[in-house]
C-alpha positions as CSV (number, residue, x, y, z in Angstrom):
1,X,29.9,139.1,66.6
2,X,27.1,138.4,64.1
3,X,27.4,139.5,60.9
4,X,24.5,140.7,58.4
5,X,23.5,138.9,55.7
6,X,23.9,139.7,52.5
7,X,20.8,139.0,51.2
8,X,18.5,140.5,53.6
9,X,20.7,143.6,53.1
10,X,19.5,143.6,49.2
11,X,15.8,143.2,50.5
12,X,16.1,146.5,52.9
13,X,18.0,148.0,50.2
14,X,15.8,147.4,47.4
15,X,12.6,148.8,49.4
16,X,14.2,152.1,50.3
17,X,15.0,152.5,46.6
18,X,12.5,154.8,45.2
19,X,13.9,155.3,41.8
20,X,10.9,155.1,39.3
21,X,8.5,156.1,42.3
22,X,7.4,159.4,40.1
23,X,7.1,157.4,36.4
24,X,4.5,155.3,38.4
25,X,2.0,157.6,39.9
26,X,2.5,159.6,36.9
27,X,1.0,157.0,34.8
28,X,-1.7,156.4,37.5
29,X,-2.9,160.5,37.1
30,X,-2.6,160.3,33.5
31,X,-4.7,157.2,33.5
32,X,-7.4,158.9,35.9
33,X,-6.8,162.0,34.0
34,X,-7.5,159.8,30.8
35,X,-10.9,158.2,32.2
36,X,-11.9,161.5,33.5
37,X,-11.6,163.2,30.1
38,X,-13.9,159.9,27.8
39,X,-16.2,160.3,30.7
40,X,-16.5,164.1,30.0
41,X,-16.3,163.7,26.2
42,X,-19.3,161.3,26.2
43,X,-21.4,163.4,28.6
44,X,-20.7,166.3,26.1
45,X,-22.3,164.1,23.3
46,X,-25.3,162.7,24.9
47,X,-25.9,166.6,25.9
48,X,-25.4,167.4,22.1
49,X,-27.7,165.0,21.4
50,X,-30.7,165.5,23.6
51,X,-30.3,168.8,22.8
52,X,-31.0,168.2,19.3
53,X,-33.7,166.1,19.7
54,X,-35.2,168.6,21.3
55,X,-34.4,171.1,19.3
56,X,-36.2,168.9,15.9
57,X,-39.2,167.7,18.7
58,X,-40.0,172.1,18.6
59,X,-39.4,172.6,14.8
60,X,-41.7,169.4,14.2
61,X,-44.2,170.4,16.9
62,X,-44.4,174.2,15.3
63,X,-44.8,172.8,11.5
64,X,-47.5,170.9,12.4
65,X,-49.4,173.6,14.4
66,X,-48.8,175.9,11.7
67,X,-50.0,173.2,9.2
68,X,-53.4,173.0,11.2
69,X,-53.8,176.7,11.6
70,X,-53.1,176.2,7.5
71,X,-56.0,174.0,7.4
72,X,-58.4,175.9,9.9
73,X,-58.2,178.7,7.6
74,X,-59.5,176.8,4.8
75,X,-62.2,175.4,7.1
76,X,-63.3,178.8,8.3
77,X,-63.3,180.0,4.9
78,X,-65.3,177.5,3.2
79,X,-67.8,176.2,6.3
80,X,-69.6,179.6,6.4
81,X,-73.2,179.3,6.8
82,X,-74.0,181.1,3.4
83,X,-72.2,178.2,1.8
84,X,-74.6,175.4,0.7
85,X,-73.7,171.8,1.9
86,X,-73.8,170.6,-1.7
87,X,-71.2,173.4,-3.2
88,X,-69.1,172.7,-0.1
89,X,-69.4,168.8,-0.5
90,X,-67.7,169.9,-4.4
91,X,-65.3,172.1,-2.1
92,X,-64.0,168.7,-0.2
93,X,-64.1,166.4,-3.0
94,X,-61.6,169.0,-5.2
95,X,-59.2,169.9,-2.5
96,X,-56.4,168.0,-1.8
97,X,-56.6,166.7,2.1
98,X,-60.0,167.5,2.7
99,X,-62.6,164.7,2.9
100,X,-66.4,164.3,3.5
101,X,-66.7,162.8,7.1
102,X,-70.2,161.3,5.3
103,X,-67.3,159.1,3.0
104,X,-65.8,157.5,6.1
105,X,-69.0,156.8,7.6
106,X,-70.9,155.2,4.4
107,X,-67.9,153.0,4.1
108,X,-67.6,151.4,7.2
109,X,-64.0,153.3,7.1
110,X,-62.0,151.8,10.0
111,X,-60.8,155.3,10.4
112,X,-64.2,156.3,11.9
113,X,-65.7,154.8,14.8
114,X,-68.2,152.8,15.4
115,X,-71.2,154.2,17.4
116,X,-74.7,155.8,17.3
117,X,-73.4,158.9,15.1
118,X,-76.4,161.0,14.0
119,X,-74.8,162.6,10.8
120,X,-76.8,166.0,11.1
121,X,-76.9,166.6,14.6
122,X,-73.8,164.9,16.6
123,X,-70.1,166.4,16.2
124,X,-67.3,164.2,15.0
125,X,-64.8,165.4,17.4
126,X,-64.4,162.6,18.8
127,X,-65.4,159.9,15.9
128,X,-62.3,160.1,13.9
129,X,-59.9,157.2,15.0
130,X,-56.7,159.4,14.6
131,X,-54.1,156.3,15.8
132,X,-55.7,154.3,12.7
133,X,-55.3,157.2,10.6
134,X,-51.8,158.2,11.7
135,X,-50.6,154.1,11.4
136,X,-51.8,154.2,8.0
137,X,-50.5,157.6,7.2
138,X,-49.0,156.7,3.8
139,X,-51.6,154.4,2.9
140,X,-54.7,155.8,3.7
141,X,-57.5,155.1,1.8
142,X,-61.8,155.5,1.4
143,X,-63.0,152.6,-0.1
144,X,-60.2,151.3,-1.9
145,X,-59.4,155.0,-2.9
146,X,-56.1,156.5,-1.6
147,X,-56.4,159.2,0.2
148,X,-54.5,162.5,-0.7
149,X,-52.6,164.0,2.2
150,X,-52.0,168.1,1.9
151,X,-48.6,169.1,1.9
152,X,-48.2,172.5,4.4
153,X,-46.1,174.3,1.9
154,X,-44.0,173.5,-1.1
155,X,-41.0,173.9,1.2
156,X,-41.9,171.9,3.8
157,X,-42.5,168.0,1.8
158,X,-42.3,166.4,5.5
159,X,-45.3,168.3,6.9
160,X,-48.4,166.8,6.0
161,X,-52.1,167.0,7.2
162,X,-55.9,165.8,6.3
163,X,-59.0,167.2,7.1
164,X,-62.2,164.9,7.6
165,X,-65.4,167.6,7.5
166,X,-68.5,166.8,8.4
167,X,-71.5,169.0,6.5
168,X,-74.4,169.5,8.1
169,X,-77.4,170.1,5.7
170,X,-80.5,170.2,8.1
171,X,-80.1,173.3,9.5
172,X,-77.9,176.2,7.5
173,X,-77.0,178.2,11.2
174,X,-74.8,175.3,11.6
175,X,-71.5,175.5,9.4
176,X,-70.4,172.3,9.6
177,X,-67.3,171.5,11.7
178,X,-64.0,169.6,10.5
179,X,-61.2,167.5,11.9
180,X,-57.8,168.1,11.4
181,X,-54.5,165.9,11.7
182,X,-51.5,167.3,11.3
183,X,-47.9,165.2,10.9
184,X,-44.6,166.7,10.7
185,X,-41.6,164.3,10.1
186,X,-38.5,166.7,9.2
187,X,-35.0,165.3,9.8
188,X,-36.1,163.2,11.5
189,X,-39.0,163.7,13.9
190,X,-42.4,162.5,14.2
191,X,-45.2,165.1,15.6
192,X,-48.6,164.2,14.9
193,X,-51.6,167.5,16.4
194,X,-55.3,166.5,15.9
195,X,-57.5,169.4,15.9
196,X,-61.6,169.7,16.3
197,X,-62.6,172.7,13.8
198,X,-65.9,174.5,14.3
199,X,-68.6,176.3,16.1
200,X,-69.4,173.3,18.5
């Protein structure tokens, strides 16, 4: 009679042992459980996140609308066609953020492109080089002269804007048309609006 041996007993024995069985797949749910939950927690912050951006991207984007529309209604105000060009010219040179187009264009300003600009006849809209002006936002200058930028409102420091006008003094039906850029930087945003002015 053959007899069994011992040791392959032990093997057979040892595999149909299933103490510890439940401590193990245990762990392996608590460490998918564990994954599962980082993987939530981080898609939770990157929502909170865009979220905020977007949520500083409107504030920023309504500032600087608001601070145009603060501009245009100086523009409108002043560029009347009752208003002569040289009272407005002392208008310009006295407010803070408002500049004589004429300035950029007798100085060979790099903020003011180059082309066949007839002073008392073409519009401006598109002669103001706003990326030149908004990369030298806290530099700008006219000659050597800084240029002072407008805050929107005592409680609004980071909103900022500068007008370049243009005054026509040929004909007194046109008032004269202005362009306005707008920044807003609060907590930390960047919005930049350009806006054409007038009755072109």
């Amino acid at each position: 009679m053959r007899k069994n041996n011992p040791k392959h007993t032990n093997v057979a024995a040892s595999l149909q042992n299933e103490n510890g069985s439940t401590l193990v797949v245990t762990l392996i749910v608590l460490i998918l459980v564990t994954f599962m939950g980082i993987a939530g927690v981080n898609t939770a912050v990157t929502d909170l996140q865009i979220t905020r951006n977007y949520r500083i991207h409107k504030e920023n984007l309504a500032l600087a609308d608001a601070a145009v529309n603060h501009a245009a209604v100086w523009v409108d105000d002043n560029l009347g066609s009752d208003v002569l060009s040289s009272v407005m010219a002392d208008l310009v040179e006295n407010k803070d953020g408002f500049y004589d187009v004429v300035d950029l264009w007798d100085s060979d300003s790099k903020y003011f492109k180059e082309s066949d600009w007839n002073r008392n006849l073409s519009p401006i809209w598109n002669q103001i080089d706003v990326d030149a002006v908004v990369a030298d936002w806290d530099t700008l200058e006219i000659d050597g002269i800084p240029i002072t930028r407008a805050s929107f409102s005592s409680d609004e420091p980071d909103t900022e804007y500068v007008a370049f006008v243009c005054i026509y003094s040929t004909d007194e039906d046109l008032p004269g048309e202005a362009v306005v850029i707008a920044r807003s930087r609060k907590n930390g945003g960047n919005v930049t609006i350009e806006a054409g002015i007038g009755n072109r």
